[in-house]
C-alpha positions in Angstrom: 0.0 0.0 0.0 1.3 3.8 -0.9 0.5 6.6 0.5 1.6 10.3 -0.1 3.0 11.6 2.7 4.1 15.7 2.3 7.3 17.1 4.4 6.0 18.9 7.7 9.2 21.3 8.2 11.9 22.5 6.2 14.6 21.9 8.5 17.7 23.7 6.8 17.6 25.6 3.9 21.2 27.4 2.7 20.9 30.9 2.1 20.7 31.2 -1.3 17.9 28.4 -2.0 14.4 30.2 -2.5 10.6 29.1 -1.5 11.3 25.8 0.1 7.8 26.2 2.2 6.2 25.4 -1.0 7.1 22.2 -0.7 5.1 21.8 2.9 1.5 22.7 0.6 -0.7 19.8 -1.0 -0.4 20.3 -4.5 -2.2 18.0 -7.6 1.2 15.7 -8.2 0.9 16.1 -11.7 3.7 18.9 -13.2 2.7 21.5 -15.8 4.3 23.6 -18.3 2.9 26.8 -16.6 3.7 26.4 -12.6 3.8 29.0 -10.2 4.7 28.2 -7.2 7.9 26.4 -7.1 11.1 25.5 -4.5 14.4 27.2 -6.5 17.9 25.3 -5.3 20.6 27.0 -7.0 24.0 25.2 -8.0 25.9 24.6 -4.6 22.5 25.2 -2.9 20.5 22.6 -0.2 17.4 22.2 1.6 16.8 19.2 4.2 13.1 18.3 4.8 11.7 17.0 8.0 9.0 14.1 6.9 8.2 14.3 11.1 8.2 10.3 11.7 9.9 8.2 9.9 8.9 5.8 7.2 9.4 3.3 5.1 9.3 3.8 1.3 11.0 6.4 -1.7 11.5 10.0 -2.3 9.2 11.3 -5.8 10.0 14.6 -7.3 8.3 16.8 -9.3 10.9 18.7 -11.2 9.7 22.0 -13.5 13.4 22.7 -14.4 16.2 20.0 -14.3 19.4 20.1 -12.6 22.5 18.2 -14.4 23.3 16.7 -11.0 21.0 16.0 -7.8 22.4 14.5 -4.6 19.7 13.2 -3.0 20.5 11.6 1.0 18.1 10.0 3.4 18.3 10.1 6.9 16.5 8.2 9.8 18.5 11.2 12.1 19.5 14.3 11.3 23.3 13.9 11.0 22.9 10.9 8.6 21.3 12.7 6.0 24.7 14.8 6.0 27.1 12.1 6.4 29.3 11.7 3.7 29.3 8.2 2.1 32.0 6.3 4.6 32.1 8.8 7.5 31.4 7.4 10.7 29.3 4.0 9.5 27.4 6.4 6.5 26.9 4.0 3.7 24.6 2.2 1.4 24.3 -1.2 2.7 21.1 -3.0 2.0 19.3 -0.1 0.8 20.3 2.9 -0.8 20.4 6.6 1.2 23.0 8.4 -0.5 21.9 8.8 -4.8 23.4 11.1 -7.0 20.7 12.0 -10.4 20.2 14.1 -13.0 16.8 15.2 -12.7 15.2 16.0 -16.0 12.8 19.1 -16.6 9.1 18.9 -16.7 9.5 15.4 -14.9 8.4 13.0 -12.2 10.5 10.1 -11.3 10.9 8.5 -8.0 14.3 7.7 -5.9 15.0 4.7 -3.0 13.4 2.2 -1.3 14.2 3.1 2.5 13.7 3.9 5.5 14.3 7.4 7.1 12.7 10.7 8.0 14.8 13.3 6.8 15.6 13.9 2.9 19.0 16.5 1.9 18.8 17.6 -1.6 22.1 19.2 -2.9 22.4 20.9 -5.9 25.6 20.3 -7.2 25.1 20.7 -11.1 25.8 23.7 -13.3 22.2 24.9 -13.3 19.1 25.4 -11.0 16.3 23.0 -9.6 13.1 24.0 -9.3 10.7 22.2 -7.7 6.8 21.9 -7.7 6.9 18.7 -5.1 8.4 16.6 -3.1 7.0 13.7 -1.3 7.7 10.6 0.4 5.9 7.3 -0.6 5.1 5.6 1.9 5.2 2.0 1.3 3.6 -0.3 3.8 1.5 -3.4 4.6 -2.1 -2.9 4.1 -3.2 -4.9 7.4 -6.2 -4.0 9.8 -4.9 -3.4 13.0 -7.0 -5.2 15.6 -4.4 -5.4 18.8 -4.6 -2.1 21.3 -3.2 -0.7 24.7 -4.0 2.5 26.2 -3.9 3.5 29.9 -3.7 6.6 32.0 0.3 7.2 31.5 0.5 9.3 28.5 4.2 8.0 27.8 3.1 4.5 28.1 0.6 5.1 25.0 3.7 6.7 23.3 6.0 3.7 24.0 3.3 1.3 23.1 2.4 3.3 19.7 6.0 3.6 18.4 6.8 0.1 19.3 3.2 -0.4 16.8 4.9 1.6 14.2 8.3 -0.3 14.6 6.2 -3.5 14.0 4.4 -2.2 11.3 7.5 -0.7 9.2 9.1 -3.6 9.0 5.9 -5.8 7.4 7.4 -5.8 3.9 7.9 -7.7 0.8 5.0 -10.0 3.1 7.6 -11.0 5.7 8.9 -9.9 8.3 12.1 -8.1 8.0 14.6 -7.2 11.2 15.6 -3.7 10.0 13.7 -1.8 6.9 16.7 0.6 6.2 19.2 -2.2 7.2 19.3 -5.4 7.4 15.7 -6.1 5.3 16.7 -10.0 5.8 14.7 -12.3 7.4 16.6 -13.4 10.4 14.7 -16.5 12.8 16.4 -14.9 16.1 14.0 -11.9 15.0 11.1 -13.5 14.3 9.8 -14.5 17.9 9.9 -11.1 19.2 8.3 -10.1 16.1 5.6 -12.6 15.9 4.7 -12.0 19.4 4.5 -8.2 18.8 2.5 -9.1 15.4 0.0 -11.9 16.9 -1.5 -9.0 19.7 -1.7 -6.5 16.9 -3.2 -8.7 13.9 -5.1 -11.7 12.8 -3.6 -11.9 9.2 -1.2 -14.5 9.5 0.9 -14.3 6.0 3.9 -12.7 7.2 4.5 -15.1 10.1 3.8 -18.0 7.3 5.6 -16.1 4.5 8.7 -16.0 7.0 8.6 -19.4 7.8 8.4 -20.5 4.6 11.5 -18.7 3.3 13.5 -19.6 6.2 12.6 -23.4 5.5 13.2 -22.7 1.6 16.8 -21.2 2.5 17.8 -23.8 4.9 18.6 -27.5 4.1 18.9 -29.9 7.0 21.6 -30.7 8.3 22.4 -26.7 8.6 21.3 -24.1 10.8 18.6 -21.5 10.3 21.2 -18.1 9.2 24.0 -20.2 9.3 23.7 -20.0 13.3 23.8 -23.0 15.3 21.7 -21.8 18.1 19.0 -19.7 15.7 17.2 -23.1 15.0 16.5 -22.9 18.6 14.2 -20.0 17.9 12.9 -21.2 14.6 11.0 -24.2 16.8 10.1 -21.4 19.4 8.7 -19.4 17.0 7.0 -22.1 15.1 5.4 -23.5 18.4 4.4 -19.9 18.7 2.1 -19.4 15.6 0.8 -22.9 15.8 -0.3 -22.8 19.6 -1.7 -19.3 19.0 -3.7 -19.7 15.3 -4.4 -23.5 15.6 -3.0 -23.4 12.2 -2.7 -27.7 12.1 -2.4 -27.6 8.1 0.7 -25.9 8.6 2.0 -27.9 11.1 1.3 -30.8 9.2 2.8 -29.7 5.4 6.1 -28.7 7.8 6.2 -31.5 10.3 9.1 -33.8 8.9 11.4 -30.3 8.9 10.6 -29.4 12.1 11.1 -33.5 13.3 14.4 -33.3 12.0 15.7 -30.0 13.1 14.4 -30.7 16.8 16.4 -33.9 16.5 19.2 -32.3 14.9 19.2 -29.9 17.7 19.4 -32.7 20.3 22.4 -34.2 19.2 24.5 -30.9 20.6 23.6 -31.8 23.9 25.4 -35.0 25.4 24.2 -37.5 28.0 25.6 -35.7 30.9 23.4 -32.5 29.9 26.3 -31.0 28.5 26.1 -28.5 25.9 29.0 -28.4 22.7 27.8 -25.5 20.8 28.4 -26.4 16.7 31.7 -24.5 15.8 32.3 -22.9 18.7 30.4 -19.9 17.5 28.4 -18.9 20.5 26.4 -15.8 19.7 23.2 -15.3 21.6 22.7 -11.3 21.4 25.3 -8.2 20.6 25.5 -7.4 23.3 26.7 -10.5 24.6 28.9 -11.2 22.4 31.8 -9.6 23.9 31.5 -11.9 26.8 31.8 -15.8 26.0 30.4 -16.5 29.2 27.0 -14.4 28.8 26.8 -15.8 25.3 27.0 -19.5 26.4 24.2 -19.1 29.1 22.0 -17.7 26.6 22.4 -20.4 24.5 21.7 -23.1 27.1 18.4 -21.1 27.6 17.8 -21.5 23.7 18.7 -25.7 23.4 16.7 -25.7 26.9 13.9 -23.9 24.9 14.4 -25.4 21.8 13.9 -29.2 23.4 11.2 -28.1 25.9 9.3 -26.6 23.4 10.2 -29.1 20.3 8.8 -32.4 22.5 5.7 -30.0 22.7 5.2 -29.7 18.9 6.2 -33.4 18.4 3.4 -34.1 20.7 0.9 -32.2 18.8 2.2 -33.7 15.6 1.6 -37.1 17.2 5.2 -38.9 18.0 7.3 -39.8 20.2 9.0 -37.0 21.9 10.7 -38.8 24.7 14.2 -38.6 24.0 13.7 -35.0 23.4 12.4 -34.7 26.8 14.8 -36.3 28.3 17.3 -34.0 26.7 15.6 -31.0 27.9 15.8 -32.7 31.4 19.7 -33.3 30.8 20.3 -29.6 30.1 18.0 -28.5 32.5 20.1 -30.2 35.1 23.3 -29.3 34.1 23.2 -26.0 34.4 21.5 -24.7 37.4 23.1 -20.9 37.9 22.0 -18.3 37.0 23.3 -15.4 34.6 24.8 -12.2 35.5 23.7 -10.4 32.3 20.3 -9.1 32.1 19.4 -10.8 28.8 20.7 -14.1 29.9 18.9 -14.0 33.3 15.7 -12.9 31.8 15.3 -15.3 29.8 16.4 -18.3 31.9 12.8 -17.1 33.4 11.0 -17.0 30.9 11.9 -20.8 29.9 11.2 -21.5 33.3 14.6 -22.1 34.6 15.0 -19.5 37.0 13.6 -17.6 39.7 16.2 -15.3 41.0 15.7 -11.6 39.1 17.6 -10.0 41.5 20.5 -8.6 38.5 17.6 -7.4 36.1 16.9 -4.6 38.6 20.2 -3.6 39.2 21.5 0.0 37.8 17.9 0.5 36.2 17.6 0.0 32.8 21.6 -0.3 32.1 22.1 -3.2 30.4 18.9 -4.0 28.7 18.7 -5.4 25.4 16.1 -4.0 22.5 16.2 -7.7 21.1 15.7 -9.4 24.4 13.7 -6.6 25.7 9.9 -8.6 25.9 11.9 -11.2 27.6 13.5 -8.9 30.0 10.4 -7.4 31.3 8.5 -10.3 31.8 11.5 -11.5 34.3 11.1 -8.3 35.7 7.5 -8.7 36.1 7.3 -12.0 37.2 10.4 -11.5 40.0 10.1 -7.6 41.4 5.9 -6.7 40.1 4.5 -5.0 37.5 4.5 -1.5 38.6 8.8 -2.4 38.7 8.6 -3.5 35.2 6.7 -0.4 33.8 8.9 2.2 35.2 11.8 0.3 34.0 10.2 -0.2 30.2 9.4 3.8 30.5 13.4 4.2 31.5 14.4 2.4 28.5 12.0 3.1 26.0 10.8 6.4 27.1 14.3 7.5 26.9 14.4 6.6 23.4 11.5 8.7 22.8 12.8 11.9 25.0 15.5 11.5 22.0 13.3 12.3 19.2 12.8 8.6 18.0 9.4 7.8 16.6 10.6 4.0 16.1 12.5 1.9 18.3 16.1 0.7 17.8 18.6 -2.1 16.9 20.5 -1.6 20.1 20.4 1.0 22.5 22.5 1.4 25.5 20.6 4.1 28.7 24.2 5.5 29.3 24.3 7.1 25.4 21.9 9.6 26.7 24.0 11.1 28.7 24.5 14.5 27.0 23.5 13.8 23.6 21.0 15.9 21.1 18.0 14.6 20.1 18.2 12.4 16.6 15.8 15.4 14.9 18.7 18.0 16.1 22.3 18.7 15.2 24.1 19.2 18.9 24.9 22.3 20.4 28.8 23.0 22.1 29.7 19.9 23.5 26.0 17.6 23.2 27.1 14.0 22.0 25.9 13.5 18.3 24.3 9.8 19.4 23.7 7.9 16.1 27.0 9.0 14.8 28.9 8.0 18.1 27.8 4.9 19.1 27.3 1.4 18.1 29.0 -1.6 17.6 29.7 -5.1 15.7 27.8 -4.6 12.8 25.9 -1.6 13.5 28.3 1.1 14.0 27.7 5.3 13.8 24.9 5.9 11.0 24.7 2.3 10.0 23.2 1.6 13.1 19.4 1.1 12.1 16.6 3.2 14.6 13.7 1.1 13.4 14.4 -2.6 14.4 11.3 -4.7 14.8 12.9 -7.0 16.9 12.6 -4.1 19.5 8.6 -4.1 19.6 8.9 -5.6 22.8 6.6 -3.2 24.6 3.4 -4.6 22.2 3.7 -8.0 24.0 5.0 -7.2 27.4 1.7 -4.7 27.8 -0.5 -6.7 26.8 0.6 -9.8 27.7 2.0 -9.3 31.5 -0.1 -5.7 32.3 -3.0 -6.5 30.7 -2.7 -9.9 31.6 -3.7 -11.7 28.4 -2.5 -15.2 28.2 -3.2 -18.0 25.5 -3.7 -21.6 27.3 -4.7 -23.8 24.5 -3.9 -24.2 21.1 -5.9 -21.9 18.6 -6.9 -19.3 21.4 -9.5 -21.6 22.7 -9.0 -20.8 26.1 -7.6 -17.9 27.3 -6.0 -16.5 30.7 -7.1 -13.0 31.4 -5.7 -11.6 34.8 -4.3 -8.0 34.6 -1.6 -6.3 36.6 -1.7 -3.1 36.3 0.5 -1.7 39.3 0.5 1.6 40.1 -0.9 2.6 36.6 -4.5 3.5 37.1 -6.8 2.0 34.4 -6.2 0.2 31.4 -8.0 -0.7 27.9 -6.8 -3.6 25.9 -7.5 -5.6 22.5 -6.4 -8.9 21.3 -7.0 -10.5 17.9 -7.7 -13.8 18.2 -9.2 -16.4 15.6 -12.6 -15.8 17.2 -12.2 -12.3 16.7 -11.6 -9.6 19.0 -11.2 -10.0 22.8 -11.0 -6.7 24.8 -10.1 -6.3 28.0 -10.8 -3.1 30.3 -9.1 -2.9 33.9 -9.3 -0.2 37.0 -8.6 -0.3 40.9 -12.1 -1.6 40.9 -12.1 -4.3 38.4 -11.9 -6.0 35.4 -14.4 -5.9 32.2 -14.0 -8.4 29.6 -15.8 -8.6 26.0 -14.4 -12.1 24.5 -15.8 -13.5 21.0 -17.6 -16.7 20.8 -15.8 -19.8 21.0 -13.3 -18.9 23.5 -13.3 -19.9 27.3 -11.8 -17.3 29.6 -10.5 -18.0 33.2 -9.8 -14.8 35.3 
């Protein structure tokens, strides 16, 4: 689906370019030979726009007279639609955000396929550009959203509705990608995150299927989902996870012999003693584990934990015998009792149901947190120290993000980088901290860093989930937990698709309301 979408500010402007407020007005995007309101750049002559959110999609122009040479540079900050190609991570990895054009007179002709906010055009030819429009196209799924969360903390709503947009951005090419500007790849470690995020908000399953499906069609057994020994752990969590919630047994059933043998696969990395040899040695659980070997390694004894807990599960719905799988899950389970002293790792441990003690995931706040981990953070936190503990800590984290001027949620993000920096929308005064330029690491360094990572949609499924207390107990939805917690927050209001249709849930210090379709049983 496109829609136009018109700049709201014209953020810079150099002092020679003339009328660039034009470009703010609605016009009919259809150019004439007789215009009269037009944007002039002159040669050596910019203007950045300010789109106010970002998006996902291209740049289309509506040229009266031509330019020789156009640079043309996307941004999901500020600084990055300045960066020079190369500068501090700047490049055009994955997508395009850096295009040099001619742009012909008298045309129309649209540039990139993107994600960002801001757009730098740069006149760098031999004559001038003028302009009738410019707009971004925003390209995006064309899905009913059924799944809501509102409640009487304003910033709540905000986190909750970006973390929506996060989702949403990254529903293209009917899958689900991890990062629209960067990496627009279908990663499994993403997916169950995702999926959880996607399965409060909608009930049109193709892009959890579609994803599947090209995960399956990319990965021939014996080898691991992304070439990543442990990420076939969360390709049978997040199987499990559309299954159990759609009741979707055809599926199940046209997949079953690939998921036998990849649960089986799995099992031979664990010995008889319990002990765990992760396949060549490459332990990667998150980035910001990876430093540590240690923190790495318990997360992946979380995932083969997961990965045979949950796998004797589907092999029980599919109908055999799942008893060495248990017992392997048993093994592991066993061998490795302690706990984690990184947030990610100890969070999770859990949520499989390993671990009790959430005693670290409180510890300096919200340092240490984990956008792709974050949903499984939070639930430790809720299920260890309350709920009212877990929503101040998701507005530390994620309201932080937001006090920065993001309008979608990030690949990484570490609390401490807000300490003196400008907001993403704003180049820094004397001695402010220019964030996405500064910081990063591994893979997603300065401006290649991506600020709209759907693994980060965490806050959809912790909400809704924990706070509003919404929890699936059979497969298909047909019986569903509704208990909310909603700490020290006041009231909430809550939807949930389900195959029924829509359950909604409304919650106060003097109750709970709930509307649920036909067909499902709710305990409270």
């Amino acid at each position: 689906m496109i829609e136009i979408i018109y700049p709201v500010k014209v953020k810079f402007s150099s002092e020679n370019a003339k009328n660039a407020d034009i470009l703010l007005h609605e016009h009919d995007l259809q150019i004439g030979l007789n215009e009269s309101e037009l944007c002039t750049i002159p040669p050596s002559e910019y203007i950045i726009l300010d789109f106010g959110m970002e998006y996902s999609g291209g740049v289309r122009f509506l040229a009266f007279d031509g330019s020789n040479s156009v640079r043309l540079r996307l941004g999901e900050s500020l600084g990055e639609c300045c960066a020079e190609l190369g500068e501090d991570g700047a490049c055009n990895d994955h997508s395009l955000r850096d295009l040099t054009v001619e742009v012909p007179r008298f045309s129309d002709n649209e540039y990139f396929k993107s994600a960002f906010r801001f757009l730098r055009i740069d006149n760098n030819g031999d004559t001038a550009l003028s302009l009738k429009a410019v707009v971004l196209t925003y390209n995006h799924a064309d899905v009913e959203q059924i799944g809501s969360f509102e409640c009487n903390d304003e910033t709540v709503n905000d986190i909750f509705n970006a973390a929506v947009r996060t989702m949403h951005l990254n529903m293209q090419n009917g899958v689900l990608y991890d990062g629209v500007k960067r990496d627009r790849l279908v990663w499994i470690a993403d997916i169950h995150p995702e999926e959880l995020a996607y399965l409060g908000l909608y009930n049109d399953y193709s892009f959890i299927k579609n994803s599947i499906e090209h995960l399956i069609a990319q990965t021939e057994l014996p080898r691991y989902m992304n070439n990543i020994a442990a990420y076939s752990n969360w390709f049978v969590i997040a199987f499990y996870e559309y299954v159990f919630h759609t009741g979707d047994i055809d599926f199940l059933n046209k997949h079953k012999q690939y998921v036998i043998d990849t649960i089986e696969y799995l099992a031979t990395s664990i010995d008889d003693e319990g002990v765990l040899h992760v396949p060549y040695d490459y332990v990667f659980f998150d980035w910001p584990t990876h430093h540590a070997k240690d923190g790495g390694f318990a997360g992946n004894v979380v995932l083969w934990y997961l990965g045979m807990d949950i796998g004797r599960k589907l092999m029980d719905i599919i109908g055999v015998d799942s008893s060495k799988i248990a017992k392997k899950a048993k093994l592991i389970y066993e061998r490795y009792p302690e706990s984690c002293d990184y947030k990610q790792g100890a969070g999770m441990r859990i949520y499989a149901g390993m671990d009790q003690d959430g005693s670290v995931l409180t510890q300096n706040g919200a340092k240490g947190f984990s956008t792709l981990l974050s949903y499984y953070i939070l639930y430790a936190i809720f299920k260890s120290s309350g709920s009212s503990i877990a929503i101040d800590l998701m507005k530390e984290y994620y309201g932080t993000m937001l006090s920065l001027g993001a309008t979608t949620f990030f690949e990484d993000f570490n609390i401490d980088w807000a300490i003196n920096a400008a907001r993403i929308d704003e180049f820094p005064n004397d001695g402010q901290i220019e964030m996405h330029r500064k910081y990063g690491d591994f893979c997603y360094v300065g401006y290649r860093h991506s600020l709209c990572h759907g693994w980060s949609a965490g806050p959809v499924q912790f909400l809704q989930r924990c706070v509003a207390g919404i929890e699936v107990l059979d497969i298909g939805c047909k019986k569903i937990s509704v208990k909310p917690d909603i700490g020290s927050l006041e009231w909430i209001k809550c939807t949930f698709p389900t195959p029924y249709g829509k359950l909604s849930v409304y919650c106060d210090k003097n109750g709970t309301t709930i509307d649920a379709p036909d067909g499902i049983e709710i305990l409270r």
